[in-house]
Every structure is written in C-alpha cells, then in structure tokens.
C-alpha positions as CSV (number, residue, x, y, z in Angstrom):
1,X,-11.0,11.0,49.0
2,X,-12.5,8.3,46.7
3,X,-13.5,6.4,50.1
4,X,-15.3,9.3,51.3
5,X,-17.3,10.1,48.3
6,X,-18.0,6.1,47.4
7,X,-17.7,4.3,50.5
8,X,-15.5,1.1,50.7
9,X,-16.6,-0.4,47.6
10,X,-13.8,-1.0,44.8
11,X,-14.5,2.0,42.1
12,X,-14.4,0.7,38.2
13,X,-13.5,3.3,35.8
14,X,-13.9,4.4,32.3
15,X,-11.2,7.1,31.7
16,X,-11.8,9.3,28.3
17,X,-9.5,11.4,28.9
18,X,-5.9,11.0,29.1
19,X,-3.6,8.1,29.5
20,X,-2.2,9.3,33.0
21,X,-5.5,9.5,34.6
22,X,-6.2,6.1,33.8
23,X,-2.2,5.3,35.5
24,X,-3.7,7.3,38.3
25,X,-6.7,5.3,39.3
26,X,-4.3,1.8,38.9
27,X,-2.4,3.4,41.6
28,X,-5.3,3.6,43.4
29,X,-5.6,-0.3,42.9
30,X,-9.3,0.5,41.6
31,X,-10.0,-1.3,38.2
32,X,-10.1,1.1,35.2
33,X,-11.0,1.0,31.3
34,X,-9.1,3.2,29.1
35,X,-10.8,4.5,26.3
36,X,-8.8,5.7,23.1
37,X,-10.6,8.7,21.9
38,X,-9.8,12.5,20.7
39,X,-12.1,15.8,20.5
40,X,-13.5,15.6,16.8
41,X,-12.0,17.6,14.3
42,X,-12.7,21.0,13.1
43,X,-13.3,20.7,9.7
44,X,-13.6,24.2,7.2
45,X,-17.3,25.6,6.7
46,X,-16.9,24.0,3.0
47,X,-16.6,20.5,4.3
48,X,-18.9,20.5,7.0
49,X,-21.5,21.7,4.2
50,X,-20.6,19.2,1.5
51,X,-21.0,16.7,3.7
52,X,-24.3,18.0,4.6
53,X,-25.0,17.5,1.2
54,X,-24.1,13.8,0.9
55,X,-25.9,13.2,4.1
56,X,-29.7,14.1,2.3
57,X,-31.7,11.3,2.3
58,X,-32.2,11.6,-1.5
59,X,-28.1,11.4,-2.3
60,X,-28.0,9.0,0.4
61,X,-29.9,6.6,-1.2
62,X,-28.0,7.4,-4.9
63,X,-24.3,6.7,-3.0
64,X,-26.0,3.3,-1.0
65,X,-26.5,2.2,-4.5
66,X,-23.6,3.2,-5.9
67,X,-21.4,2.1,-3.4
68,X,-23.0,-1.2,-3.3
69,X,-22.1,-1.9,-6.6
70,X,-18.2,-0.9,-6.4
71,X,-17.6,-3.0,-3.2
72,X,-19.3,-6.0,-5.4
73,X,-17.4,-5.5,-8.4
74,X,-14.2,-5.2,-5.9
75,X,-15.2,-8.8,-4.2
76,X,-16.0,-10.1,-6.9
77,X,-13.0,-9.8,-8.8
78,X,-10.4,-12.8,-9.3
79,X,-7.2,-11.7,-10.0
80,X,-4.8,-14.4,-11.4
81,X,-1.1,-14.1,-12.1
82,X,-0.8,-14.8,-15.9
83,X,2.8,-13.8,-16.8
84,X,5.4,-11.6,-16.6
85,X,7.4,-9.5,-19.2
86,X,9.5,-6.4,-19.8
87,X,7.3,-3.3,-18.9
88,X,8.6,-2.0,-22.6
89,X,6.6,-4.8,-23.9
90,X,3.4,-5.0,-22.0
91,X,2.7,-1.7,-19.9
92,X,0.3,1.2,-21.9
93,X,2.2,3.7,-22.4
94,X,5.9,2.7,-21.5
95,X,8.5,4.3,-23.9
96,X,12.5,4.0,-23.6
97,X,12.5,6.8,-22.2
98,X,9.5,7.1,-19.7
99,X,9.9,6.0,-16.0
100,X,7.1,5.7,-13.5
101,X,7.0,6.3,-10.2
102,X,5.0,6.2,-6.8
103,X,2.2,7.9,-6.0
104,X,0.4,10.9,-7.5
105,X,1.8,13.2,-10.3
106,X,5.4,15.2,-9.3
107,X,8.0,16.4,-10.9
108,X,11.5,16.3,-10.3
109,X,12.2,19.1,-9.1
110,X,9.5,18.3,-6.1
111,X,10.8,15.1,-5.5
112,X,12.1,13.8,-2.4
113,X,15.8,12.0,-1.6
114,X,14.4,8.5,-1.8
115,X,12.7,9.1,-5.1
116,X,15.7,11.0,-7.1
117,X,18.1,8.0,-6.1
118,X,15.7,5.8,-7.3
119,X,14.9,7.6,-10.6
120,X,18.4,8.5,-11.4
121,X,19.3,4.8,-10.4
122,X,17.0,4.1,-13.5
123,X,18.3,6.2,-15.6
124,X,21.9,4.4,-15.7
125,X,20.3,1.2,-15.3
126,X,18.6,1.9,-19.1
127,X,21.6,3.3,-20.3
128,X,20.2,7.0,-20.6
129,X,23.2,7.9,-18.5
130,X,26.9,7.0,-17.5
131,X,26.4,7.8,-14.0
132,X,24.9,8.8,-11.0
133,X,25.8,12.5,-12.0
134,X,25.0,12.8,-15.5
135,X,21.5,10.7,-14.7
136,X,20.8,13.8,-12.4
137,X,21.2,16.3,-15.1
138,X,19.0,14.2,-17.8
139,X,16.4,14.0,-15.1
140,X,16.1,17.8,-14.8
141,X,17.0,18.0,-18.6
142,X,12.8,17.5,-19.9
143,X,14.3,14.4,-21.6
144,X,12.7,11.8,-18.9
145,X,8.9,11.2,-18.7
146,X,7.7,11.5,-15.2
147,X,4.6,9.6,-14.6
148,X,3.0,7.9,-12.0
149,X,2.6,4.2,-12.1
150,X,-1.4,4.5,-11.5
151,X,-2.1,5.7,-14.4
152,X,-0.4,2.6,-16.3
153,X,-2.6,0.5,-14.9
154,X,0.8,-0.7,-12.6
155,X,1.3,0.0,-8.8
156,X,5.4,0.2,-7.6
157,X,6.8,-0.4,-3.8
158,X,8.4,2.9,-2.1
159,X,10.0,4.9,-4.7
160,X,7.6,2.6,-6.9
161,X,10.4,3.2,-10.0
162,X,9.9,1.6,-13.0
163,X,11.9,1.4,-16.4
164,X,11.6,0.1,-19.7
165,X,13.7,-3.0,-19.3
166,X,12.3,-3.8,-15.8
167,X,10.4,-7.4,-15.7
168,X,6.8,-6.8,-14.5
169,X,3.9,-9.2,-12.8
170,X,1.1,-9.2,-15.4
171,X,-1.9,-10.2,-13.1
172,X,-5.3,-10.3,-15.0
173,X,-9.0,-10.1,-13.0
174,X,-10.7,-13.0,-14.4
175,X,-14.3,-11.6,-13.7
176,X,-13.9,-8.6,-14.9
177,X,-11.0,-8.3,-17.6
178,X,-8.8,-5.4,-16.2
179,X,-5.0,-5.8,-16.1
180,X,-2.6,-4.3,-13.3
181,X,1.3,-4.9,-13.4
182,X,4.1,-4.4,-10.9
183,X,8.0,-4.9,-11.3
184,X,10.0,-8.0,-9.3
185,X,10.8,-7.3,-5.3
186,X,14.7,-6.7,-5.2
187,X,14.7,-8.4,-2.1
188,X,17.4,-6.6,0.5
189,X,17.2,-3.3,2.3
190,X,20.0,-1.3,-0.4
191,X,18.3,-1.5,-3.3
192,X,16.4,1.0,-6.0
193,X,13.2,1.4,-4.8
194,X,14.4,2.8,-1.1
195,X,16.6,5.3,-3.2
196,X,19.7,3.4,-2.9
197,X,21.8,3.3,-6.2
198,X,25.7,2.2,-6.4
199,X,26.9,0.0,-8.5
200,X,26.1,-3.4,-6.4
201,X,22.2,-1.8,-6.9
202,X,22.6,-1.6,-10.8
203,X,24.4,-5.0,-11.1
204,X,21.4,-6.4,-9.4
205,X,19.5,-4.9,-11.7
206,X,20.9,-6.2,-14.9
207,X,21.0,-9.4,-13.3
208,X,17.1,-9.6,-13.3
209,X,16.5,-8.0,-16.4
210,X,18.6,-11.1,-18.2
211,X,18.2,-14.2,-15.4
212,X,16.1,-13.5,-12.9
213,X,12.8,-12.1,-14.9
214,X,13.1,-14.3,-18.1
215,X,13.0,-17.2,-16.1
216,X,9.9,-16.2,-14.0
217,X,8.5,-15.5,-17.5
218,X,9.5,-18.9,-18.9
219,X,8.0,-20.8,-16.0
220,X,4.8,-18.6,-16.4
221,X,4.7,-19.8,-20.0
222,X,4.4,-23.3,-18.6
223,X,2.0,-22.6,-15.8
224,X,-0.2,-20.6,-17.7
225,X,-1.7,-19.3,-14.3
226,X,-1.8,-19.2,-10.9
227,X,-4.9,-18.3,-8.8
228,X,-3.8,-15.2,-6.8
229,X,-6.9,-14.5,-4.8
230,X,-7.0,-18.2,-3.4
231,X,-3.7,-17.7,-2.4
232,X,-3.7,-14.6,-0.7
233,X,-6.7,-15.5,1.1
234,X,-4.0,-18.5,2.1
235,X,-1.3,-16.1,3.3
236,X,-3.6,-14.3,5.6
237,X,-4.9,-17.6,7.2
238,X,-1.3,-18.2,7.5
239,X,-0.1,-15.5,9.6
240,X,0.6,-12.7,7.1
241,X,-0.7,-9.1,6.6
242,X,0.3,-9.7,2.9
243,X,1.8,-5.6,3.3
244,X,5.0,-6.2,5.1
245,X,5.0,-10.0,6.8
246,X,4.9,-12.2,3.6
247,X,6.8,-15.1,4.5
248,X,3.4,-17.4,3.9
249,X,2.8,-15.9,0.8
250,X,6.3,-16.2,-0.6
251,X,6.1,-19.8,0.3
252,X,3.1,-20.5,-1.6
253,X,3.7,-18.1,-4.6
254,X,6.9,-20.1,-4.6
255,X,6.0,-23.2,-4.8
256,X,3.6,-23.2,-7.0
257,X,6.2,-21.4,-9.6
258,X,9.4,-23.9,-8.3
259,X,8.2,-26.7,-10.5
260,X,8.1,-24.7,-13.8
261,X,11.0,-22.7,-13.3
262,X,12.9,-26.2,-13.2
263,X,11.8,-26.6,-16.6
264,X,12.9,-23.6,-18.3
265,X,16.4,-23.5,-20.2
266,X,18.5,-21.8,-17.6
267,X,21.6,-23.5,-16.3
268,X,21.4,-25.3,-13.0
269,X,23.6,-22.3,-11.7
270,X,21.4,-19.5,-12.8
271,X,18.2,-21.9,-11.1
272,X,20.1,-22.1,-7.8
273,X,21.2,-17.9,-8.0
274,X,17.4,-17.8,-8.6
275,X,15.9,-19.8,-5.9
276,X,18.8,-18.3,-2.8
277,X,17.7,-15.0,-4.3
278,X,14.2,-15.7,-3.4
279,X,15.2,-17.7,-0.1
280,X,17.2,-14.0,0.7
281,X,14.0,-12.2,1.6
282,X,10.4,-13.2,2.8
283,X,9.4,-9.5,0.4
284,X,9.4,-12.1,-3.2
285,X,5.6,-11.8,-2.9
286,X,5.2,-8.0,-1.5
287,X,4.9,-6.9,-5.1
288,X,2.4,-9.5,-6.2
289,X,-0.1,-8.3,-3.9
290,X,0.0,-5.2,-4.2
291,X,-0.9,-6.0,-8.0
292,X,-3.8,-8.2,-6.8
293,X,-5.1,-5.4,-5.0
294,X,-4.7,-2.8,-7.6
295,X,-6.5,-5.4,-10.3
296,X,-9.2,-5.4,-7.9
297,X,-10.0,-2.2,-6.9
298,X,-9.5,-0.6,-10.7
299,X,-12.6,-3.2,-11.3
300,X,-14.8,-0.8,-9.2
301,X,-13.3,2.5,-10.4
302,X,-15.8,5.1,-12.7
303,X,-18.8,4.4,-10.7
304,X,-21.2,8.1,-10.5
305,X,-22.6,8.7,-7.0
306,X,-19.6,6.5,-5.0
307,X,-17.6,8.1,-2.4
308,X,-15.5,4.6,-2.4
309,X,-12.3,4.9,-2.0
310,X,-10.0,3.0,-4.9
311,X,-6.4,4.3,-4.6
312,X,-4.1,5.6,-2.0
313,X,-0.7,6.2,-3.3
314,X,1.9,8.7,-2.0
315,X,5.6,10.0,-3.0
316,X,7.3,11.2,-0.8
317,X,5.9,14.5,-0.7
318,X,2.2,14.1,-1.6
319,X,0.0,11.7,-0.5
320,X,-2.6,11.1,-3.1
321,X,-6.5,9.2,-3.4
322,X,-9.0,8.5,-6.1
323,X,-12.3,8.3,-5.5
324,X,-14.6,5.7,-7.7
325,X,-17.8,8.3,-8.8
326,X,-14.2,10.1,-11.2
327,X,-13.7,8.3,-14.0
328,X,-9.8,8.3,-14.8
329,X,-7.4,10.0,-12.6
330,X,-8.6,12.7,-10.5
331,X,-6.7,13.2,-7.6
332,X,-7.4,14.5,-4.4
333,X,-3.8,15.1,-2.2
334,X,-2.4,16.4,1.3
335,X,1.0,16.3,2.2
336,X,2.8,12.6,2.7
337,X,3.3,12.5,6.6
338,X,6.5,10.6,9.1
339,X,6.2,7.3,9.4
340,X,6.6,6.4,13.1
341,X,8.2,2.9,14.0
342,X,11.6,1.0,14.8
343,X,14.7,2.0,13.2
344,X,17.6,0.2,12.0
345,X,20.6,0.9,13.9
346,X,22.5,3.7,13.4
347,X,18.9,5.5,12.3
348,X,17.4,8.3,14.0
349,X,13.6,9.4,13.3
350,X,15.1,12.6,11.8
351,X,16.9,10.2,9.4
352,X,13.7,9.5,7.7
353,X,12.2,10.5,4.5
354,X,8.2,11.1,4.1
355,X,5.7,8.4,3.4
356,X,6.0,7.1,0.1
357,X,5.0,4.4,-2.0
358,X,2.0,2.7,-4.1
359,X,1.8,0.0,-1.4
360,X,-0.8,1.5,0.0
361,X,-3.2,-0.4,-2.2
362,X,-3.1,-2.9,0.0
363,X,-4.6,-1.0,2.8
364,X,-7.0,0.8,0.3
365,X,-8.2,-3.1,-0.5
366,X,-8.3,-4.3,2.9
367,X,-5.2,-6.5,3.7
368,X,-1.7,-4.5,4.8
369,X,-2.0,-2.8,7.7
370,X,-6.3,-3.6,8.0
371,X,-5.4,-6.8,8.0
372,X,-2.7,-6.8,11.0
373,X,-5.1,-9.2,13.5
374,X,-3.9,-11.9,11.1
375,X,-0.2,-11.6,11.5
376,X,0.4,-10.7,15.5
377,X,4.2,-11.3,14.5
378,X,4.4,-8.4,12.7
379,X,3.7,-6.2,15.6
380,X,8.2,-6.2,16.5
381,X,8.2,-4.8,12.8
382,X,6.3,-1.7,13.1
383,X,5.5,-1.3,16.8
384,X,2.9,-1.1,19.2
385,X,1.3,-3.9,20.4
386,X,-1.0,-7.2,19.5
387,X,-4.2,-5.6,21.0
388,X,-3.5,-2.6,18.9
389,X,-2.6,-4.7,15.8
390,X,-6.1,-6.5,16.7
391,X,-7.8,-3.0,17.2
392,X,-6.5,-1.6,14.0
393,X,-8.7,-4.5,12.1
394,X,-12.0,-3.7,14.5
395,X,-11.2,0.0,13.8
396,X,-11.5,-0.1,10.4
397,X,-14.8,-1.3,9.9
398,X,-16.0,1.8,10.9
399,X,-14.9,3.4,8.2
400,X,-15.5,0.9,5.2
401,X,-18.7,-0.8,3.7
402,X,-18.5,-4.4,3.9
403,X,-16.3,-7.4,4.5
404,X,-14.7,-9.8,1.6
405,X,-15.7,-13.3,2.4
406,X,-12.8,-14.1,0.3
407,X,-10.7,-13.1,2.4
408,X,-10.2,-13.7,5.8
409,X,-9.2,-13.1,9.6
410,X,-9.1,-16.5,12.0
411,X,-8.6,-14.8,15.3
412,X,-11.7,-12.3,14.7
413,X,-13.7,-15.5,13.7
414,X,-13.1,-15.6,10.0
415,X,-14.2,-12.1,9.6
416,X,-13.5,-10.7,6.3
417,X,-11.3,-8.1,5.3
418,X,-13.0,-4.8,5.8
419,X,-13.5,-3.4,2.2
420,X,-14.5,-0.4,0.4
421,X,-13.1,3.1,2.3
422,X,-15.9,5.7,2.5
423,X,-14.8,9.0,2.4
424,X,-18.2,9.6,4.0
425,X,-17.5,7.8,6.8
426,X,-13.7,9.1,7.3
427,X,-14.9,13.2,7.4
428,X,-17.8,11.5,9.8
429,X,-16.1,9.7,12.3
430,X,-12.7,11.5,12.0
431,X,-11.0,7.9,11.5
432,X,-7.6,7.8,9.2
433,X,-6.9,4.3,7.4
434,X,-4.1,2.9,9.3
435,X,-0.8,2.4,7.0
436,X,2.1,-0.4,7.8
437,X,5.0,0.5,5.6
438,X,9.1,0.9,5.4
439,X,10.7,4.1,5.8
440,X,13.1,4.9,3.5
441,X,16.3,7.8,4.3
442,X,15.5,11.2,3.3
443,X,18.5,11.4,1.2
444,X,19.0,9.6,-2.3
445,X,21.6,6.7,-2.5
446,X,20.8,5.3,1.6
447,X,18.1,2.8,1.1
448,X,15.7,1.9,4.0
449,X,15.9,2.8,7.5
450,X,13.4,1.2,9.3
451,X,9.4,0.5,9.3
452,X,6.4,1.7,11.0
453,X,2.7,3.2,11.1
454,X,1.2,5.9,9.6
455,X,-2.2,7.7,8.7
456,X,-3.1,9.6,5.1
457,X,-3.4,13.5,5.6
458,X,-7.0,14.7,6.4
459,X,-6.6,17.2,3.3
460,X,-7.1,14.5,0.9
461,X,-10.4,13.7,2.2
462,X,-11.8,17.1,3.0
463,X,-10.9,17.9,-0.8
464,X,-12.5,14.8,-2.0
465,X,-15.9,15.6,0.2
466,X,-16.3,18.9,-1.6
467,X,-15.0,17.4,-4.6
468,X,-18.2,14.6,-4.2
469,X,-21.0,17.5,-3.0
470,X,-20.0,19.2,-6.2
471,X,-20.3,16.2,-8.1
472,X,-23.3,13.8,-6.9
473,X,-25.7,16.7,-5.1
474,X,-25.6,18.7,-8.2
C-alpha cells in the first residue's frame, strides 16, 4: 500500500501517536521518529480560569518580576557546611519530645508503614519507650509532637525522621544568612528512615549519637567550613545526580573532612569504625545536599506575585509544594503516587509503599532527577534509558525559568541546572517534574525495596494556580 500511494521512494515518518505504530513502520524498513506526547489535560473550569488570570498581560509583567528575583536570590545563594550538632541543640523548635518527619503536615493515624516504623523507631531510640510496642501506643497517645521537618528550617531522606539526640548538618547560605539542617545518612538499606527498626537499627543509632556525630562535629570545629556549592557543582561534573548516585560527592565531602577528623580525640578504633562506615555506602553525602538545596531555595521563599516553586516534600500519603508569593508554610497537596523502578529481590511492585520523603528538594532545586544527563550510570538504578535520562534534563527546561551557572551539565555543553519550577508553566504545558527516589516497603520494620521514577500529583498544582489567581490577580 505505502508503494502505491508514495511510489518507490523510502517514507520517513514522524509518529505522534502510539509506540506500536512507530514498531509498525520499522517493519516496513521505512525510517521513523517517534514523538513522546499525550492529549493535554482536562483541567476543572476553576483552573483553567485562574490561569487565565495569571496569563493578563498586567499580572504577567508583576510574576516576570517577581519571579526574577526568587530564581536570583536561589543562584545566588552560597551555602556552606558550617557544623554539625544534636538537633536538641541547634534546630528551632526541637523539644525531647517532638520528632519531625517527611513531607507535609500528617498525623499518625494517617501515616503510612514506612513512616510509623520510623517514628516508633525514634521513639525507643530517645528513650520515650521500651519497645517497638509500647513506642506505638505513645505515638497515638498525644504525647509525641508530629511536625514536619520544613517547617524547622531541616529537610529528612524517606521517612525524613528526626529526634532530639539525632546529629544534624548545619549548612549556612553565606549570601543570604538562612540556615537549613538535616540528620547523618545511616548508610545501608535496613535502617530508620526506610521504616526499618530492630535492634541492629537502634544500635546504629546510639552509635552515631556518641561516635559517629561528635566526631564529624569535632572535625567541623577545626575546619570551620567547607564550601558546599563548589563542591556540588564538582559532583555533578563528576558523574553524579547528587539525588541518588553520590559516589563523587561522598569522595569530596570526604576528603575534605578526613584530615580534621584525624585530629579530634577519638581512638584510632572509633576513626577506623568511622571512616569503613562512610566507605559502606556512596549515600554519606545524600543528606548534605539535600540541605544545600533547601538553604537555597528558603533564600527565595516570601516573594508576592511568584508562582516559583520552593519545596516539594511528600510522606507517604500526601505529596506536598510551597509556592514562593506565601510567606511561611502554605501548602498546596495531592496524593503521594508509586514509584516505578527496579526492585530488590524478593520485591514485587505491590510490595511498595507511596512516595515519600523531603529529598525532593533536590529536584525542586534543579539537581536529583533534573540533573540525570550528568550521571548516565544511574540510569541501571532507576530504569529506563540514557536518552531518557538525557531527555528528562531537556524536558525540564520547559517548565522552569532559568539555568544556575553554578551549576553544571558537561554532556549538554555546560548547561546549567534548570532552576526555578513555574507552576505557570506546569498547568500550561501539562509537564510533571521528574522525581529519582528509593522506594521504601509499605509495611513498618522492612526497610527499602528498591528505587525508581516518579511525578508529583497534578492536584498540588491545580490547587496552587487558584491558590495564586486568588492571591496576585486580586
């Protein structure tokens, strides 16, 4: 038929519509282009008419503006790690009794598998309980205060738990002043922020809280900083995404610390436990940037008239953003969705809990899974392919402002990370930020499971659109 209608001469196709068409036409041995699109989505009448609003050419003009300032205040800053000490001591707001957690507000009795293990975990860890089973009971006693780790000013990986006596990053923005915190990596796949919790977790525990975190705090004391932002920009150049492949980054964070921490007071024992515990896991340096990023992005948060987006957080159930033109924390949530990826064996997909975890700020910043052209190798750890991994980065730009010269991407020519999330441009072009994360089991007390990709929910956006027309069109 194609000879008939086109004579002898080889056809080349663009297919946009589905995948087997384009298989079809290869059969054919004609050459064909397959391009990834979807029908545009049907939004409610409220969204479609607040973002008529935003799109006047008067309040057009007032987000430009606005938004122009927040993406400068988010290159601008330089965070720096300055120390670390026990979140008791140096996060707003921490009490004996208070433990943070991932994502936007929840309480317990809406929290998922991962979480509770996690939380409970905490709770013998401080001492608040015996066990595993009378930690459940204080939990749901009113005893515990639940609050996220946002609005600490900290950010927290998966479960994103954090207690009193837990050592914390304290990484300070040196342009602007702000402060963000996050606790130390654990390292292996069992551990408290995946939801595991048996003894082996807690022993782990203690074992940070008296070696592990005093001598990183020592060794601080002696380095008096260490230039994050150089060295994430580094890491990237390096071959990590700085979300999920940091063995660069944990190099370099390393060994600039290494020299220091053989000057504190420990015994040569304690420094070698130390340095195999960090030589366990490329994840010693997971934490640290998600701190950079938060420190960062808070610097462009309470800015009127932005539609930038400065957090995305979820936990386990809800999946949560803030929006810079709110001052404070205003969130705007859908539910958390399945992460899709490789599982470890013995896994299935219906294993797995929800999305969770503050990590996200990496994407919201612009490394993580934005950054994925820089670190091909990461591609086995959460599927699909390098061209995607490379698309993923191109994609993005279509839904962010600008580029952070700061930071950057060899293979797409020393591009800069995309920066700045528009929720503008996300209702506009129907584009979800693309997310790299772990997946941890859907019951408490398992750990993780395996990794993968996933988008935020279209609800949070639609909700912060109408939020924004009510707000800036006014």
């Amino acid at each position: 038929m194609a000879n008939k209608l086109f004579g002898k001469k080889k056809m080349s196709v663009v297919n946009v519509g589905l995948n087997a068409f384009n298989d079809d036409v290869e059969k054919q041995n004609a050459s064909s282009a397959q391009v990834k699109w979807t029908p545009p989505r049907e939004y409610a009448p409220e969204v479609i008419e607040a973002l008529e609003k935003l799109q006047r050419p008067d309040v057009v003009e007032r987000i430009k503006a606005a938004n122009q300032k927040v993406v400068e205040r988010i290159v601008e800053a330089h965070p720096v790690l300055v120390g670390f000490g026990k979140a008791i001591d140096v996060v707003p707001g921490m009490t004996k009794n208070t433990i943070l957690h991932a994502g936007p507000p929840v309480e317990w009795e809406n929290m998922c598998g991962a979480m509770r293990g996690a939380i409970t975990g905490a709770i013998v860890f401080e001492g608040l309980a015996k066990d595993i089973k009378e930690a459940e009971e204080v939990a749901a006693s009113g005893k515990i205060i639940f609050s996220p780790c946002h609005e600490h000013n900290c950010v927290g990986s998966m479960a994103g738990v954090t207690s009193a006596s837990m050592y914390m990053h304290i990484v300070k923005n040196k342009t602007h002043g702000n402060v963000a915190y996050t606790n130390l990596s654990e390292q292996l796949a069992k551990i408290l922020r995946m939801g595991a919790n048996d003894q082996s977790v807690i022993d782990r525990l203690v074992w940070m809280r008296d070696v592990f975190g005093p001598m990183l705090a020592q060794a601080m004391e002696k380095a008096g900083e260490i230039d994050l932002r150089s060295m994430l920009g580094q890491a990237l150049q390096m071959g990590d995404e700085d979300h999920n492949r940091n063995i660069a980054g944990t190099l370099l964070l390393f060994q600039a610390l290494a020299p220091y921490m053989l000057e504190t007071d420990f015994t040569i024992e304690q420094k070698k436990e130390v340095f195999q515990f960090i030589e366990s896991s490329d994840y010693f340096s997971g934490p640290t940037w998600m701190a950079v990023s938060k420190c960062a992005l808070d610097a462009g948060h309470g800015v009127p008239d932005s539609t930038i987006v400065t957090t995305m957080c979820r936990n386990g159930t809800d999946f949560g953003i803030r929006v810079a033109a709110f001052e404070g924390f205003k969130w705007f949530t859908g539910p958390a969705g399945v992460v899709k990826g490789p599982m470890m064996a013995g896994y299935k997909p219906e294993d797995s809990g929800r999305d969770i975890g503050d990590s996200a700020i990496t994407e919201t910043y612009g490394i993580g899974g934005f950054a994925m052209a820089a670190a091909p190798a990461i591609v086995p750890l959460v599927g699909g392919t390098v061209d995607e991994a490379v698309n993923y980065s191109k994609e993005m730009m279509n839904i962010t402002t600008t580029v952070n010269p700061n930071l950057t991407i060899p293979i797409l020519n020393f591009r800069g990370i995309c920066t700045g999330i528009d929720v503008v441009k996300v209702i506009e072009t129907g584009i979800l930020p693309i997310i790299n994360t772990a997946i941890a089991h859907k019951d408490a007390g398992i750990g993780m499971i395996g990794t993968g990709l996933v988008h935020p929910p279209f609800e949070a956006f639609e909700k912060a659109i109408v939020a924004l027309a009510e707000e800036i069109s006014a």
